[in-house]
N, C-alpha and C positions, 0 to 999 in steps of 0.2 A: 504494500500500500504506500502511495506516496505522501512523505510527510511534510506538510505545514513548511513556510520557509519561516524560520527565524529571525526575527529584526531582533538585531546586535547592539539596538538602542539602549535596551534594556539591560543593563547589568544586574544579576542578582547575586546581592551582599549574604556570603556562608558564613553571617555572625554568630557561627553555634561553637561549641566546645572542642572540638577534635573531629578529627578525619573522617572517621568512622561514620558521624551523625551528619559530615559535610557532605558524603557520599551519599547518606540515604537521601538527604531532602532533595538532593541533583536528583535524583530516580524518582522520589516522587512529582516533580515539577517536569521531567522528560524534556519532550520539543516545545514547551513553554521559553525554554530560554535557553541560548545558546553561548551565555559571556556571563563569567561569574566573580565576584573578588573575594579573596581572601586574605584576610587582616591580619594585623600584627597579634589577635587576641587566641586566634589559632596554632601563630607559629611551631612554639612548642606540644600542638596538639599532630604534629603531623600534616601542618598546611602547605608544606613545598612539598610532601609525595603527594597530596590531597592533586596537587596542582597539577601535578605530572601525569597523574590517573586519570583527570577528568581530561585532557590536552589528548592524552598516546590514546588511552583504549576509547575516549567518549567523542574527541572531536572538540570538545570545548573551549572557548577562548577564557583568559585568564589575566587578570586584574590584582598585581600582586602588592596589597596597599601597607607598607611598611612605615609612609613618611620617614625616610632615612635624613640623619640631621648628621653631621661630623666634619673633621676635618678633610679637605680634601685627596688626601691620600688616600684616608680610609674608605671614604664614598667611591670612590673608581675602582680601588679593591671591592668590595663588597659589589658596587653593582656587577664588576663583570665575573664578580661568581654565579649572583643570581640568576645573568643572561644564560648560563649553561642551560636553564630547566624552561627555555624557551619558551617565556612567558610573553604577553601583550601588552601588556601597560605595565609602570612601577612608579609609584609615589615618593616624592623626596620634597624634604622644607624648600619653597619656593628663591631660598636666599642666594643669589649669582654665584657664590663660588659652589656652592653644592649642585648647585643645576649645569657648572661646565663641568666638575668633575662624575658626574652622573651621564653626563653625556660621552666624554671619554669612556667610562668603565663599558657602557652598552655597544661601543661601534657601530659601525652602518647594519648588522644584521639584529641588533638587540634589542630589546624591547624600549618602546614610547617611555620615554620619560615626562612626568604628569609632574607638575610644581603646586604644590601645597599653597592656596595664599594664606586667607585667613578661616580657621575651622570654623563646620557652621554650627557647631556647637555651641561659641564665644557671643558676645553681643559687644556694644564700648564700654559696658562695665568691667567685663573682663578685660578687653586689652587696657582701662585703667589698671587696675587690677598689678598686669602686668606688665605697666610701664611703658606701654606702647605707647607713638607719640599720639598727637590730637590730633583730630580731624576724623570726618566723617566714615563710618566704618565700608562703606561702598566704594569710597575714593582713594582709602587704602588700597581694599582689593583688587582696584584697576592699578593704582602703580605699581603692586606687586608682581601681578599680572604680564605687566610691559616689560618691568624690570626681567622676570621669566622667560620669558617669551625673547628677551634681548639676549641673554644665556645661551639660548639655544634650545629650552623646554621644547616638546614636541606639545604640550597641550598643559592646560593649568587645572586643579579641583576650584572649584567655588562653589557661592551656595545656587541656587535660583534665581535669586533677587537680584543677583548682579551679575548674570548671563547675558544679558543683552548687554548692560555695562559693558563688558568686558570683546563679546562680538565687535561691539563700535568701534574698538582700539585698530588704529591700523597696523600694529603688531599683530594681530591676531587672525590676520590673513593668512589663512593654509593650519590651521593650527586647531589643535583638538578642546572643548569644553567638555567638562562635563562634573555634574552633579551629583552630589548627595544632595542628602535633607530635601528627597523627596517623596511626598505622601498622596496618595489619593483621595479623593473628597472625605472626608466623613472619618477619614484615619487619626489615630493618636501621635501627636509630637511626638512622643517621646522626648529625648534631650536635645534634641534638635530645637534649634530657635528662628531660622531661615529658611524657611520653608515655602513651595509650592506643591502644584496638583504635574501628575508628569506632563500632561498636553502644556500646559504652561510655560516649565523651563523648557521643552523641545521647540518650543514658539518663539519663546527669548534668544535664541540661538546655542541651547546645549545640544551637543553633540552624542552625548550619553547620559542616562542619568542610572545611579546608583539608587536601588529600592532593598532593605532587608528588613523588617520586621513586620511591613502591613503582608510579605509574602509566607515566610518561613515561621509566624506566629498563627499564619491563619489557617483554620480546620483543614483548607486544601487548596496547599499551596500552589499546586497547578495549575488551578482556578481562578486564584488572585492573579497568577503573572499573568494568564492569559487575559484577564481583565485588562491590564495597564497596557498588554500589546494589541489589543484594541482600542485603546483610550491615543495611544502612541499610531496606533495606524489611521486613527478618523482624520488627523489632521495635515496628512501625507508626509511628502519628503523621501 
């Protein structure tokens, strides 16, 4: 039987505990989704074989969210180990010297480097908080963005709110967005604070959006993705 093609818009986040359960909820979701990330909260659960299984035996594409922050030695080491397990994306703090050395470490065959601006966890309390300077937290995220993008970033995280922000940049020609802290109508924040519906940020110009708990928390997760990949296909592209 021919199956369903899968829009690769959709990234679904395997924020469960280890491999094992990252693996079920992939099988229970199937041709719902074809591009999946895996966090730092898994690593020690077995998320780089998780990554390697769902890629060799399933086909899957793979979104391997680390945010790596360090010196740049260490960031060019580190990433071109990661490249070995021929991942699709990888996340690093959006700051120039980690995004050239994150570029170094991947080479021309290695995986999209994704630049962290600001999490969409954070609101300006928090970057008071932590010192960050003033100014408006959307106009942050655009200079950080450019600043990225100037680096050499293949694509930036942000939240929704400032997707289209960040489209407008003429740095941001040829270059990937893409989203968390994205929910569907009627879904729970959670700690998320920046948030849209996915038709929304795919409209503002994200190129991907990250969804994981209205999917993988809900009775049948197969059901929700396929929901958002019709919410994601009403409004084309």
């Amino acid at each position: 039987m021919t199956q369903p093609k899968t829009d690769d818009r959709l990234i679904v986040a395997l924020d469960v505990p280890d491999a094992h359960s990252g693996l079920g909820l992939a099988a229970r979701i199937g041709d719902a989704a074809g591009f999946y990330k895996i966090g730092l909260g898994m690593l020690t659960g077995g998320g780089l074989a998780l990554a390697r299984e769902l890629k060799d035996e399933h086909g899957k594409r793979i979104f391997l969210d680390l945010k790596l922050f360090d010196i740049s030695a260490t960031i060019e080491a580190a990433v071109r180990g990661l490249a070995r397990f021929d991942i699709d994306f990888l996340t690093v703090h959006g700051d120039p010297h980690v995004v050239r050395a994150a570029k170094a470490g991947a080479g021309a065959a290695g995986p999209k480097i994704l630049a962290v601006t600001i999490l969409t966890s954070l609101d300006r309390a928090d970057l008071d908080a932590s010192l960050i300077r003033d100014g408006e937290l959307a106009d942050l995220v655009a200079l950080r963005a450019a600043r990225a993008f100037a680096a050499g970033a293949d694509g930036v995280i942000a939240s929704p709110q400032e997707a289209a922000l960040i489209r407008a940049l003429p740095e941001a020609s040829g270059r990937l967005i893409v989203t968390p802290g994205v929910r569907p109508a009627g879904a729970a924040h959670g700690d998320q604070k920046r948030i849209a519906t996915p038709a929304r940020a795919i409209a503002d110009g994200a190129d991907h959006i990250v969804v994981g708990r209205p999917i993988w928390q809900a009775p049948d997760p197969r059901a929700a993705a396929l929901a958002i990949q019709a919410e994601i296909a009403a409004i084309g592209g």
